[in-house]
MITOR-973723 format. One line per field, with one value per residue (C-alpha): residue number from 1; x, y, z. Coordinates in Angstrom, 1 decimal. Each point is the difference from the previous one (the first is absolute). Layout:
BEGIN
num <- c(NUM:...)
px <- c(X:...)
py <- c(Y:...)
pz <- c(Z:...)
This chain:
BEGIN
num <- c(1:2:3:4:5:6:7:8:9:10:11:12:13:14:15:16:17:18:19:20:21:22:23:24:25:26:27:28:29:30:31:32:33:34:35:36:37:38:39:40:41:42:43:44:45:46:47:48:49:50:51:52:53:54:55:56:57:58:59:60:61:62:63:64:65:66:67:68:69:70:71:72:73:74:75:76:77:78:79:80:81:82:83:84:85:86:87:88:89:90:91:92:93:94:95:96:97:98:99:100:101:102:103:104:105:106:107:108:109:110:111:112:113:114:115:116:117:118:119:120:121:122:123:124:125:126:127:128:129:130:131:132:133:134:135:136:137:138:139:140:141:142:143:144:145:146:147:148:149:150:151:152:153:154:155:156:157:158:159:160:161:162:163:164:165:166:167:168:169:170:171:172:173:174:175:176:177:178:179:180:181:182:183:184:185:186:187:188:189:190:191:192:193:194:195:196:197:198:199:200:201:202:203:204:205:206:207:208:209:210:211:212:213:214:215:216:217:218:219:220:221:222:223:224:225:226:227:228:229:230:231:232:233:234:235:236:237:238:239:240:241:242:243:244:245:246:247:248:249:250:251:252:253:254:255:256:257:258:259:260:261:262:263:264:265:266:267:268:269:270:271:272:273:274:275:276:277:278:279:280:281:282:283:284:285:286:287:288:289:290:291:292:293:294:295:296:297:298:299:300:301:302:303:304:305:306:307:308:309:310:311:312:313:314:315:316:317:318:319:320:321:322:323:324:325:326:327:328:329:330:331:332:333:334:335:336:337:338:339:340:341:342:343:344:345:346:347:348:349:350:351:352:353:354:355:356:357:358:359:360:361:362:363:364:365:366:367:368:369:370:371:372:373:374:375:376:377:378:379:380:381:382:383:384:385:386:387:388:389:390:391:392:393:394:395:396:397:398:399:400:401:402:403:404:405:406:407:408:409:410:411:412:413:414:415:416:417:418:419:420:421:422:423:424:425:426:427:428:429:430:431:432:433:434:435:436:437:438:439:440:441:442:443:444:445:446:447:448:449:450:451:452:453:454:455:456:457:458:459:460:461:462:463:464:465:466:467:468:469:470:471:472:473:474:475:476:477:478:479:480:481:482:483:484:485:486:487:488:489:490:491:492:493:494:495:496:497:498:499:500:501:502:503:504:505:506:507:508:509:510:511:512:513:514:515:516:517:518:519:520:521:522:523:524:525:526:527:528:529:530:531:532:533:534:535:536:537:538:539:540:541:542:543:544:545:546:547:548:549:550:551:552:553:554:555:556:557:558:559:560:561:562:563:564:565:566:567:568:569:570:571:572:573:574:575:576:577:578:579:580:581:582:583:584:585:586:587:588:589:590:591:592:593:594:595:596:597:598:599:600:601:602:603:604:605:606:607:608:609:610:611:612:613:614:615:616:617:618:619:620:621:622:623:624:625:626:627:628:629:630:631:632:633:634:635:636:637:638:639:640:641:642:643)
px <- c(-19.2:-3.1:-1.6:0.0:-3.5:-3.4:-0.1:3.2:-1.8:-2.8:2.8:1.4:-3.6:-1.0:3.3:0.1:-3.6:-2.6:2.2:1.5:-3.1:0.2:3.5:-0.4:3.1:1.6:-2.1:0.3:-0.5:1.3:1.4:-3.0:-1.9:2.7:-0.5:-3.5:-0.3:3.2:1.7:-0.8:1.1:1.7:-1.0:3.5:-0.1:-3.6:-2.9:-2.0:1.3:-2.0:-0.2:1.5:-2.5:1.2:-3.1:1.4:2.4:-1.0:2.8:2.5:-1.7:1.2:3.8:-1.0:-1.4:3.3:2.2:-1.9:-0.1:2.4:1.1:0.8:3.4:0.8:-2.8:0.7:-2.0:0.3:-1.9:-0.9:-0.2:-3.0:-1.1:1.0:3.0:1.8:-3.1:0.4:3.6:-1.2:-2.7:2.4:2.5:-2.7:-1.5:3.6:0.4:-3.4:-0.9:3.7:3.0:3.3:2.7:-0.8:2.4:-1.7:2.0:-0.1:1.7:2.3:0.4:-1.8:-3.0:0.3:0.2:-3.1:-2.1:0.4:-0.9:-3.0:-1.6:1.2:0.3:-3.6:-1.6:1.5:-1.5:-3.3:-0.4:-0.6:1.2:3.2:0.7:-0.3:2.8:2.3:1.9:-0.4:3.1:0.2:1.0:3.1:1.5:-3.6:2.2:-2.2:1.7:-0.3:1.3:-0.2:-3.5:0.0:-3.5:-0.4:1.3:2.2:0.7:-0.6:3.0:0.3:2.4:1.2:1.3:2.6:1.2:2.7:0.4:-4.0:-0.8:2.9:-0.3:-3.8:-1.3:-3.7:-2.8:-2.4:2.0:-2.4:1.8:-1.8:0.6:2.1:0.6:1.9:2.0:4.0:1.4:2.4:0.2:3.3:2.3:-2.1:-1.7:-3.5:-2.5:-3.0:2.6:1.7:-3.4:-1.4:3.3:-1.1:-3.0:1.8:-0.4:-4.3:-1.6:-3.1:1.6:-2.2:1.0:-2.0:1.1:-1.8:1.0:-1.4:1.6:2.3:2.1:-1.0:2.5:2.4:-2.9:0.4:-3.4:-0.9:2.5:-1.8:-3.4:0.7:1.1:-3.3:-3.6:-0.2:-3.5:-2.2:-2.7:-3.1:-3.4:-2.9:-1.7:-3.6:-0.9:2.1:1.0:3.7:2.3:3.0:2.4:-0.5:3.2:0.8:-0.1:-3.9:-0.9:-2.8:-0.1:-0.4:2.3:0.1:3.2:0.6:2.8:0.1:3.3:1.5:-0.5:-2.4:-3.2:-1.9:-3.6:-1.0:-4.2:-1.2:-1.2:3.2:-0.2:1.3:0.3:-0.7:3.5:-2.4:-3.3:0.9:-2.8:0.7:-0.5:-0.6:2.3:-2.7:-1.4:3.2:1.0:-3.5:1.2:1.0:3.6:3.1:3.7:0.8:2.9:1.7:2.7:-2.2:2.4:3.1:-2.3:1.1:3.8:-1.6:0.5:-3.3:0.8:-2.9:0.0:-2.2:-0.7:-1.8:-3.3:-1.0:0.7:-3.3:1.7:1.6:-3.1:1.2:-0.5:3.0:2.2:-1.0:1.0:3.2:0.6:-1.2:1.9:3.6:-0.4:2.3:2.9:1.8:0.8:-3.2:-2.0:2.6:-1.0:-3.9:0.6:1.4:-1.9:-3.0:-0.5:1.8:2.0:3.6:1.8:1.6:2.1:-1.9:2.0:3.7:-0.6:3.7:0.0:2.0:3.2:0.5:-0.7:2.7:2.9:-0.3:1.1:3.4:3.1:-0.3:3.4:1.8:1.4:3.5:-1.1:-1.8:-3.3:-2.4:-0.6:-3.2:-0.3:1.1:2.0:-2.9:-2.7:-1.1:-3.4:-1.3:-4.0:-1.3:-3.4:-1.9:-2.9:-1.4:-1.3:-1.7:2.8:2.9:1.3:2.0:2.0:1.8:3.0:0.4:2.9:-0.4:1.8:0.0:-3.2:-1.9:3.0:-0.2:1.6:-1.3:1.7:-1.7:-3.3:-0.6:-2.7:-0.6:-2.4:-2.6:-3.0:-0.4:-1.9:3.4:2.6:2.6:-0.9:0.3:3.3:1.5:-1.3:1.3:3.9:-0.9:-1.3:3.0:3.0:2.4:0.9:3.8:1.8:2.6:2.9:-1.4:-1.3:-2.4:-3.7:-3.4:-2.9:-3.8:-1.3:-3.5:-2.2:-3.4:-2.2:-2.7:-3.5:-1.9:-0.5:-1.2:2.2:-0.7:-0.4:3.2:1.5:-1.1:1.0:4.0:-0.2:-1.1:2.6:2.8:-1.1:3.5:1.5:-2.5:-1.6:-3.4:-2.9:-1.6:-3.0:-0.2:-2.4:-0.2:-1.7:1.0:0.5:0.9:2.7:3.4:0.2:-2.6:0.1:-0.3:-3.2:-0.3:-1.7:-1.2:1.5:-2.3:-3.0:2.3:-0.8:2.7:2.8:0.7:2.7:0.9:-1.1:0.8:-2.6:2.5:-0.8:1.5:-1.4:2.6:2.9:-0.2:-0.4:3.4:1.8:-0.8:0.9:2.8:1.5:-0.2:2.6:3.3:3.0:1.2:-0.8:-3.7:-2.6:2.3:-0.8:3.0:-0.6:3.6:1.1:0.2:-1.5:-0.2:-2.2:-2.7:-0.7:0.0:-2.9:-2.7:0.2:-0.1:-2.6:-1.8:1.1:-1.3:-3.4:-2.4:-0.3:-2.8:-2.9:-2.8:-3.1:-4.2:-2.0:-3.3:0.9:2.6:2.8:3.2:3.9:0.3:3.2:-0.5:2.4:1.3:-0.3:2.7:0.9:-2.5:2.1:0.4:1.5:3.4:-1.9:-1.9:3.0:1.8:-3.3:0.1:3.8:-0.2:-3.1:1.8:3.0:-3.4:-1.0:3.3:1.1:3.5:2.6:2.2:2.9:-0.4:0.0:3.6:1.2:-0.5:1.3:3.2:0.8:0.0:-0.8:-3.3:1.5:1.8:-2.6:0.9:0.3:-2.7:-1.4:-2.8:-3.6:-0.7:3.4:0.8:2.1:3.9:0.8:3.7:1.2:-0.2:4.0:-0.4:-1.8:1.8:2.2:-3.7:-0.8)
py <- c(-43.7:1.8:0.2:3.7:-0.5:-1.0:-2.9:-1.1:0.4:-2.0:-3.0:0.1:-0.4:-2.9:-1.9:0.3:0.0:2.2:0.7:2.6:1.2:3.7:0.8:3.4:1.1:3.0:3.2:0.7:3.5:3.2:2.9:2.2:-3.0:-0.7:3.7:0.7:-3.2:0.4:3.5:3.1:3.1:1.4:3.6:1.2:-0.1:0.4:2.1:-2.5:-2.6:-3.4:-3.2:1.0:-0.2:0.0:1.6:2.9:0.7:-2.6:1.4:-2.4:-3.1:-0.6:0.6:-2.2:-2.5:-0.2:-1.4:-3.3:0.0:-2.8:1.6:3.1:0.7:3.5:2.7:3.8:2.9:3.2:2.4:3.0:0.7:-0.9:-3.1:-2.7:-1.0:-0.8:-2.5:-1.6:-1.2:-0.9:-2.1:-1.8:-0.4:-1.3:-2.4:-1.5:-0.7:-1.7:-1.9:0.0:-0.1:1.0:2.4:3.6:2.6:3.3:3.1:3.9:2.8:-0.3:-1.7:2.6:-0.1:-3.7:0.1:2.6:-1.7:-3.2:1.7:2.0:-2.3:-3.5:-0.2:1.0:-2.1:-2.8:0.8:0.8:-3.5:-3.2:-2.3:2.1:0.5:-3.5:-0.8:3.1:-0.3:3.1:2.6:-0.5:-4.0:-1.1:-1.6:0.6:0.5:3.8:2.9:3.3:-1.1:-3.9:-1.8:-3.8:-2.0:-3.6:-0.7:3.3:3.5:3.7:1.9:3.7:2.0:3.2:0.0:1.4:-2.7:-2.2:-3.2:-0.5:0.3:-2.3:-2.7:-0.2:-3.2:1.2:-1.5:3.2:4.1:2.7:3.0:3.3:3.2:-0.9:3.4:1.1:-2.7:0.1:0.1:-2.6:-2.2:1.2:-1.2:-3.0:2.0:-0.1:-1.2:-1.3:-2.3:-0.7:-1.1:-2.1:-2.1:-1.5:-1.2:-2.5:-3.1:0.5:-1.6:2.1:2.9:3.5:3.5:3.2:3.7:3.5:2.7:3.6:1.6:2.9:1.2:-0.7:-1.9:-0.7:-2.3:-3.8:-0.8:1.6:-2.0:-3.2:1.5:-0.1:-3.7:-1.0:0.1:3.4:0.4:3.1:0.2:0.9:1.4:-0.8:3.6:-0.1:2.0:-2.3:-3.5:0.3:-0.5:3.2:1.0:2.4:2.2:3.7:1.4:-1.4:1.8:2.9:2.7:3.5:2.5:2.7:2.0:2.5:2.0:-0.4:1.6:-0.4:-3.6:-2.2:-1.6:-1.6:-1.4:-2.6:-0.3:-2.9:-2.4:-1.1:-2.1:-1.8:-0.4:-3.2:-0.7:-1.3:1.8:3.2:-0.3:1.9:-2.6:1.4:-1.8:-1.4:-1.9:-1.3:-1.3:-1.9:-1.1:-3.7:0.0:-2.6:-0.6:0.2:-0.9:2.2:-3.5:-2.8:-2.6:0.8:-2.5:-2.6:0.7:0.5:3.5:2.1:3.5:2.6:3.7:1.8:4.0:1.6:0.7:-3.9:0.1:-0.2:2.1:3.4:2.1:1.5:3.6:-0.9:-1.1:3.2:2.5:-1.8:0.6:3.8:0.3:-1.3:0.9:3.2:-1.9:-3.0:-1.9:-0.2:-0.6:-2.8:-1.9:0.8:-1.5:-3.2:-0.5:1.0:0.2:-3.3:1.3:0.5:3.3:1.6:3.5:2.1:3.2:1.5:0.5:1.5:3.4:0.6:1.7:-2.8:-2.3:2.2:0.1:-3.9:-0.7:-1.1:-0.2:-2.8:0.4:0.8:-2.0:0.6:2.3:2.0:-0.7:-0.9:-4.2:-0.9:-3.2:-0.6:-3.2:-1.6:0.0:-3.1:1.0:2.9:1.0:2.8:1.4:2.4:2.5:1.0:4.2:1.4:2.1:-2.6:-3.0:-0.4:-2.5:-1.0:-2.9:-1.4:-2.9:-3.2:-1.3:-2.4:0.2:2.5:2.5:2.4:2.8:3.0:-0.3:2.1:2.3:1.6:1.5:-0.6:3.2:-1.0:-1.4:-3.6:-0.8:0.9:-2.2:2.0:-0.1:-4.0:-0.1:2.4:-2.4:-2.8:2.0:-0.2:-4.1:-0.9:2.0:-1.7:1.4:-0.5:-0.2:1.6:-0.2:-3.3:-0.8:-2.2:1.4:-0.4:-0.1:0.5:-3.5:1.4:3.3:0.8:2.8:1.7:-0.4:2.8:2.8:1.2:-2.4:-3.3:-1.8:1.8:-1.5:-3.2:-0.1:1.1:-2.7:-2.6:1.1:-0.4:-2.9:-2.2:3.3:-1.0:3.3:-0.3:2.2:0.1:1.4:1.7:-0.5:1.3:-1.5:-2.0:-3.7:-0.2:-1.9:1.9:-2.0:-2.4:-2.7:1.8:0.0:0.7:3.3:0.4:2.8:2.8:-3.0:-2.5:-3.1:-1.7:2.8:0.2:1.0:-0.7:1.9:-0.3:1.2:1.8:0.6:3.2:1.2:-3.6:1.5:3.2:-1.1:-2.2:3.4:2.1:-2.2:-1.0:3.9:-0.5:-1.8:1.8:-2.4:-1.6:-3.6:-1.7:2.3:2.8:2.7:1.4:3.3:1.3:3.3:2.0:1.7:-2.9:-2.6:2.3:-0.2:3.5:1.8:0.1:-4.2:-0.1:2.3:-2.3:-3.6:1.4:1.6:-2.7:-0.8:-2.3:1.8:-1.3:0.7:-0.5:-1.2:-1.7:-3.2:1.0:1.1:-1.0:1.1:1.2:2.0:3.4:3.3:2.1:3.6:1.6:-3.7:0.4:-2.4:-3.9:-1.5:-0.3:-2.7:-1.7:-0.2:-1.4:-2.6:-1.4:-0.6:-2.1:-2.0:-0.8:-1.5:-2.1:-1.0:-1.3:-1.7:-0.4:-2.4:2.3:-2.4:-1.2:2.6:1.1:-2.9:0.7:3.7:-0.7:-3.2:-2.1:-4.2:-1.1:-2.0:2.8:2.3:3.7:0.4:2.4:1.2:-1.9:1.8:1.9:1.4:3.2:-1.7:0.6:1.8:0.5:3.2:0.8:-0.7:-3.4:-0.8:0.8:-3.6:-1.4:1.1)
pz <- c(26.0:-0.9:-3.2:-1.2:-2.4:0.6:-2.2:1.8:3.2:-1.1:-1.4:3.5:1.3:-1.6:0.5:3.7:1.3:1.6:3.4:-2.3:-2.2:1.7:-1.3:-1.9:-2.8:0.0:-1.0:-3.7:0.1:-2.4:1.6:-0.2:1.5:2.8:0.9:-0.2:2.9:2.0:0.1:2.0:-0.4:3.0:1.6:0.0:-3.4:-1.3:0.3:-0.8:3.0:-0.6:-2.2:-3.5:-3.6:-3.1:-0.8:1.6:-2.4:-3.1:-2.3:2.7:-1.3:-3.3:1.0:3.7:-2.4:-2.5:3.1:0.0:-3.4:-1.2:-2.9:0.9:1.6:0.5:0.9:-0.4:1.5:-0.6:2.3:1.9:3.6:1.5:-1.9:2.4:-1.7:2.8:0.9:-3.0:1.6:3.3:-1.6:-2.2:3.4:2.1:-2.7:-0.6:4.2:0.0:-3.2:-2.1:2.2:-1.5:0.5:-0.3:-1.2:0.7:-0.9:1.1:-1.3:3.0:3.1:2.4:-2.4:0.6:3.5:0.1:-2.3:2.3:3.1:-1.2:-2.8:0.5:3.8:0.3:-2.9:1.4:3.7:-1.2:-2.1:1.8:-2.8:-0.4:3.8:0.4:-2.5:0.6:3.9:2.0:-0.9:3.8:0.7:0.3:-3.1:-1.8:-3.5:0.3:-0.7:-1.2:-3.5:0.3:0.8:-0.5:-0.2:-0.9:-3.5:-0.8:1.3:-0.7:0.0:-0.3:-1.3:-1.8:-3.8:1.7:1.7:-2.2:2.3:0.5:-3.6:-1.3:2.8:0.4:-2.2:-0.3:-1.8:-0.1:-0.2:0.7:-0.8:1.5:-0.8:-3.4:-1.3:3.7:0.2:0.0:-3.5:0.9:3.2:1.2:-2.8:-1.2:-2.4:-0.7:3.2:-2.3:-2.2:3.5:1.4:-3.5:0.4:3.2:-1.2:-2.6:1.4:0.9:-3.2:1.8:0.5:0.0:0.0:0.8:-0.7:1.9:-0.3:-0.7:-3.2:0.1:-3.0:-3.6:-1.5:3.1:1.3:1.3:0.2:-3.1:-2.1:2.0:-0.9:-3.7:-0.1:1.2:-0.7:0.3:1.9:1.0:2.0:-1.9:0.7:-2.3:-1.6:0.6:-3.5:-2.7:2.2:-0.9:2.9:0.9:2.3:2.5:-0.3:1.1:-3.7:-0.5:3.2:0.1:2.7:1.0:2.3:1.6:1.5:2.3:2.4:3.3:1.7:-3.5:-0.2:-2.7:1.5:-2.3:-0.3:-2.1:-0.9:0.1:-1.9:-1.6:-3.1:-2.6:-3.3:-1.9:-2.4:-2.1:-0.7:1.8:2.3:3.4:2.7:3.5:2.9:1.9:-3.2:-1.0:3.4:-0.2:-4.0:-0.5:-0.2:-1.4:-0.4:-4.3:-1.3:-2.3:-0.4:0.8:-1.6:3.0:1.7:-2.2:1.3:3.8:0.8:0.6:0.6:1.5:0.4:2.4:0.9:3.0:-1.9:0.5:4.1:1.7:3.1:-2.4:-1.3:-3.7:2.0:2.1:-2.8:-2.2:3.1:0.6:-3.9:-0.1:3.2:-1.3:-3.6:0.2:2.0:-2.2:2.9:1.6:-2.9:-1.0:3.5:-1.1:-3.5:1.5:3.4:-1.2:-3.7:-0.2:-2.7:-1.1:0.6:-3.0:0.6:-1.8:0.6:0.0:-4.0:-1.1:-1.7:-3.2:1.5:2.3:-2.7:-2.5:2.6:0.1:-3.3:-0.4:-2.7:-2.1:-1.3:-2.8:-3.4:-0.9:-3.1:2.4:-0.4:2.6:0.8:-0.6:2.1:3.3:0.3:2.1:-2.2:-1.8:-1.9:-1.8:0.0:-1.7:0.5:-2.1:1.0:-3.3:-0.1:-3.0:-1.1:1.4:1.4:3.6:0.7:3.0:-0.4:2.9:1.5:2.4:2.4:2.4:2.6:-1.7:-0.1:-2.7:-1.8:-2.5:-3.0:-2.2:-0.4:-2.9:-2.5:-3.6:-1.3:-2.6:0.0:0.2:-3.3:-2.3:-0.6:1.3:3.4:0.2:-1.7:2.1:2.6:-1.6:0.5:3.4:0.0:-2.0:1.5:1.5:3.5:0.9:3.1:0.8:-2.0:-1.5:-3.6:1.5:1.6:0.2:-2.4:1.3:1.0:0.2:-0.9:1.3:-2.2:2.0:-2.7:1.8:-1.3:-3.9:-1.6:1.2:-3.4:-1.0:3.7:-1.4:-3.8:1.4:2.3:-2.1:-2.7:3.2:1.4:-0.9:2.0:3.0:-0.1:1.7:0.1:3.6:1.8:3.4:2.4:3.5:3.0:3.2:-0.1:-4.0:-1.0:-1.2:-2.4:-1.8:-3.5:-2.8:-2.8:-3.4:-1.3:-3.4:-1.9:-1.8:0.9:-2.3:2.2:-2.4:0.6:4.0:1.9:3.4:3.2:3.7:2.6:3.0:3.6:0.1:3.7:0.7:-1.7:1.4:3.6:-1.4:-1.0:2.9:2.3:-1.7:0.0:3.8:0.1:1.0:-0.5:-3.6:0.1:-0.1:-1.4:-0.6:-2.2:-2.1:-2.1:-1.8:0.1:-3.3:-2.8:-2.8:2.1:0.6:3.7:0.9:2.1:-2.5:0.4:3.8:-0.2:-1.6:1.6:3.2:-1.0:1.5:3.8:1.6:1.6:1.6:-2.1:0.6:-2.7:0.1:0.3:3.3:0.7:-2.0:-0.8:-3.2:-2.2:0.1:-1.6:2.5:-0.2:-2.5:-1.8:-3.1:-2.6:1.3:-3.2:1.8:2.6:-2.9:-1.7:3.0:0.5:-3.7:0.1:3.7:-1.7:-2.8:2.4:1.6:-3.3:-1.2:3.4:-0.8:1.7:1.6:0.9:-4.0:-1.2:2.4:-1.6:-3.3:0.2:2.0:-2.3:3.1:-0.1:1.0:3.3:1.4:1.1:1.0:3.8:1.2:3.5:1.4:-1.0:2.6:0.1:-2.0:-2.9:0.1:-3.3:-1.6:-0.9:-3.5:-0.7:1.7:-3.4:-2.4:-0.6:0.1:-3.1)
């Protein structure tokens, strides 16, 4: 048996006598290190054929570096095309066969991106290093244990397979799962459901297990890797500013340049001058790219403490490949930014970024022939709540001559339904206004053909405008009726919904009120892409048919006056909300925006609360769909002995 340390070595040494003083331990090398001494990168796949350096490409390090660390069990890296991502796997493959055996579970989005990636990046790494060639039998020998998808070396073996593939991913025990590619892969394997769960259970009995996750990101909130981003550290790659010493990210939006187009044949050639810049997130300074690519740069973590439960998560963009100038990245984007589907691969490959649909905005007429009947009570009048909803939100865009509001129901999984938009005329500073408002907070909405109903559980006042100290003195006064004042404020990356802080009223620092800070650009984005979606069931928007709830044309005008549009300021280029032409009101949005913060604010139990309204015991829970299945409602007269 040999000793696996140095001071081990030197024990065994000194107990047995010089005859075996030239015994050497086992290498203890990192990744990065293993690399940088044994790998070469292959001319098939390369243009840069040779011995491999880190130096190279010294944004690898760090996550290289995480495999050995001991307390870090799962990595996760986002990135772009074009950043050696795929390296990073090979890396951590080959330093596994040569320095910490085990079994390898390494997963494609399907079995002939398996069998390719074998042929034309393992094969050929394997051939080109002596230490790996020397442990891996040629694909060619006769009961070698090498094959296209199985390759045994001394202490484990790699295989290869596609998240499609049931019986490899439930049978394999593996002590290390490299998943590739995580936001192509099969939503289930066959009918075992989900391939990354699938895969994590074969690790259970490794003490040592590790797990790594690649993967380019595609579509903003149907994203693998980007749920597996979040539970980490959260790291970007960062680039000193030479003018104020502050590290920032070099991303699309800070990026500087100049264009020029023209027709040829009818078709858009464009120019870009050079140099192309960038714009420091923190001093503004404009940065030219040859300067920055010469900056110091390092990994931050927007999470740092993940690393305590030993998941560090990176994400990575094109701008910080050392083989992609930034005039290459801004044609490709000035040459796909008028088709959505080519500029979605740009915005992933490329920009390293998430794709959100930005277009297919509704108009009001569709939007007006979608409503639907809500019913009918037995005296005739019209039901106010559907038998589905289980919270009421109310939010309140305050005008200087009026007061909109928007009631709005809850469902299950973010399903929703109109239930009532109205105006109270007046202006804000008279007493009248808020206890017409207060009708509207303390009526009790009925279902149908029921004496029981709904009150508001929550309502959020916009405090913009000419009357903010008035805003504040109502909501003070209505704070046992959970009426809140709030404050919008636009711009990406801001919270929906943060704490709230105290605000002094009429510069009383001893009479305050309440007041939440909202991210509206968040809620919006929620909305819009919300009224996408074409089928009842999760995220389904309901608007009733008929004169006395208000949603007529003049709302719809309204709800769908903003669209995202690419803007240049001077501090780069950025998505921001924007009215389109012939939509000059938004309350009906704002509206809409304040009543789905409220429901964040309040964070109800849905099955409780179910409970609670159907008079059913605590143990016997209501049977519902799974969550990612459009919830199975009853009709309205299945109800009725339920209440």
């Amino acid at each position: 048996m040999k000793p696996t340390t140095k001071k081990a070595a030197r024990r065994l040494n000194a107990a047995i006598g010089p005859a075996v003083l030239n015994f050497k331990p086992p290498e203890e090398l990192t990744v990065a290190e293993w690399a940088d001494k044994h790998r070469r990168l292959s001319p098939e796949t390369s243009a840069e054929a040779g011995p491999w350096r880190t130096e190279r490409t010294p944004y690898l390090r760090e996550p290289m570096e995480a495999f050995t660390d001991p307390k870090v069990k799962r990595i996760v890296m986002v990135a772009a095309s074009q950043v050696g991502k795929s390296e990073l796997e090979l890396n951590i493959i080959a330093y596994i066969i040569d320095q910490d055996p085990g079994s390898i579970l390494f997963v494609q989005p399907s079995l002939d991106d398996a069998r390719k990636f074998s042929r034309l990046r393992i094969a050929p790494m394997i051939r080109d290093s002596k230490v790996l060639k020397a442990k891996v039998s040629d694909i060619k020998t006769r009961d070698s244990g090498n094959t296209i998808l199985q390759k045994s070396f001394p202490g484990g073996m790699l295989t290869i397979t596609g998240s499609n593939s049931a019986s490899a991913l439930a049978s394999t025990p593996a002590r290390y799962i490299i998943g590739d590619e995580r936001d192509r892969w099969a939503i289930s394997a066959g009918t075992e459901g989900d391939p990354w769960a699938l895969a994590q259970a074969r690790q259970t009995t490794f003490y040592n297990a590790k797990a790594v996750e690649v993967s380019t990101p595609t579509i903003k909130g149907a994203s693998n890797i980007e749920n597996s981003y979040y539970k980490g550290t959260q790291e970007r790659w960062c680039h000193l500013c030479p003018e104020c010493g502050e590290y920032g990210e070099v991303i699309f939006d800070r990026i500087h340049f100049e264009h020029t187009v023209k027709k040829i044949r009818g078709k858009k050639v464009y120019t870009v001058a050079e140099p192309i810049t960038w714009a420091c997130p923190n001093c503004g300074c404009i940065v030219p790219e040859e300067t920055v690519r010469r900056q110091p740069a390092k990994w931050i973590a927007e999470n740092p403490d993940a690393y305590t439960t030993g998941v560090r998560s990176f994400w990575l963009n094109a701008f910080a490949s050392p083989w992609v100038p930034w005039k290459d990245i801004v044609l490709e984007f000035l040459q796909a930014k008028d088709d959505p589907q080519k500029l979605k691969v740009v915005y992933n490959t490329k920009l390293g970024e998430l794709w959100e649909d930005r277009g297919g905005v509704l108009d009001e007429d569709t939007m007006l022939a979608r409503r639907e009947d809500y019913g009918t009570n037995a005296d005739g009048s019209p039901v106010e709540l559907p038998q589905c909803v289980l919270v009421l939100t109310c939010g309140v865009d305050t005008q200087d001559n009026r007061l909109e509001y928007e009631v709005v129901g809850h469902g299950y999984y973010g399903e929703t339904w109109g239930i009532k938009k109205g105006y109270i005329m007046g202006k804000p500073d008279t007493a009248e206004v808020w206890q017409k408002l207060d009708d509207v907070i303390g009526h009790l909405y009925h279902f149908k053909d029921s004496p029981r109903g709904l009150r508001i559980s929550i309502t959020c006042v916009d405090s913009g405008g000419h009357y903010t100290q008035e805003v504040y003195a109502a909501c003070r006064a209505r704070k046992n009726k959970r009426v809140f004042a709030i404050k919008g404020k636009g711009g990406d990356g801001i919270p929906f919904v943060v704490p709230p802080s105290k605000v002094a009223i009429k510069d009383n620092k001893k009479i305050t009120c309440w007041l939440y800070t909202l991210g509206v650009d968040a809620g919006k984005e929620t909305i819009m892409s919300s009224i996408q979606v074409q089928e009842p069931g999760a995220k389904y928007c309901h608007f009733p048919r008929g004169e006395s709830y208000g949603y007529d044309s003049y709302y719809f005008n309204g709800l769908l006056s903003e669209k995202l549009e690419l803007t240049q300021t001077k501090r780069g280029n950025h998505w921001a909300w924007v009215k389109i032409p012939g939509h000059e009101r938004n309350e009906a949005l704002d509206c809409r925006n304040y009543a789905l913060a409220g429901f964040k604010i309040i964070d109800p139990d849905m099955e409780a609360v179910e409970r609670r309204l159907r008079n059913l015991p605590d143990k016997e829970k209501p049977k519902r769909a799974a969550a990612a299945q459009p919830r199975q409602r009853k009709s309205p007269e299945d109800y009725l002995d339920d209440w």
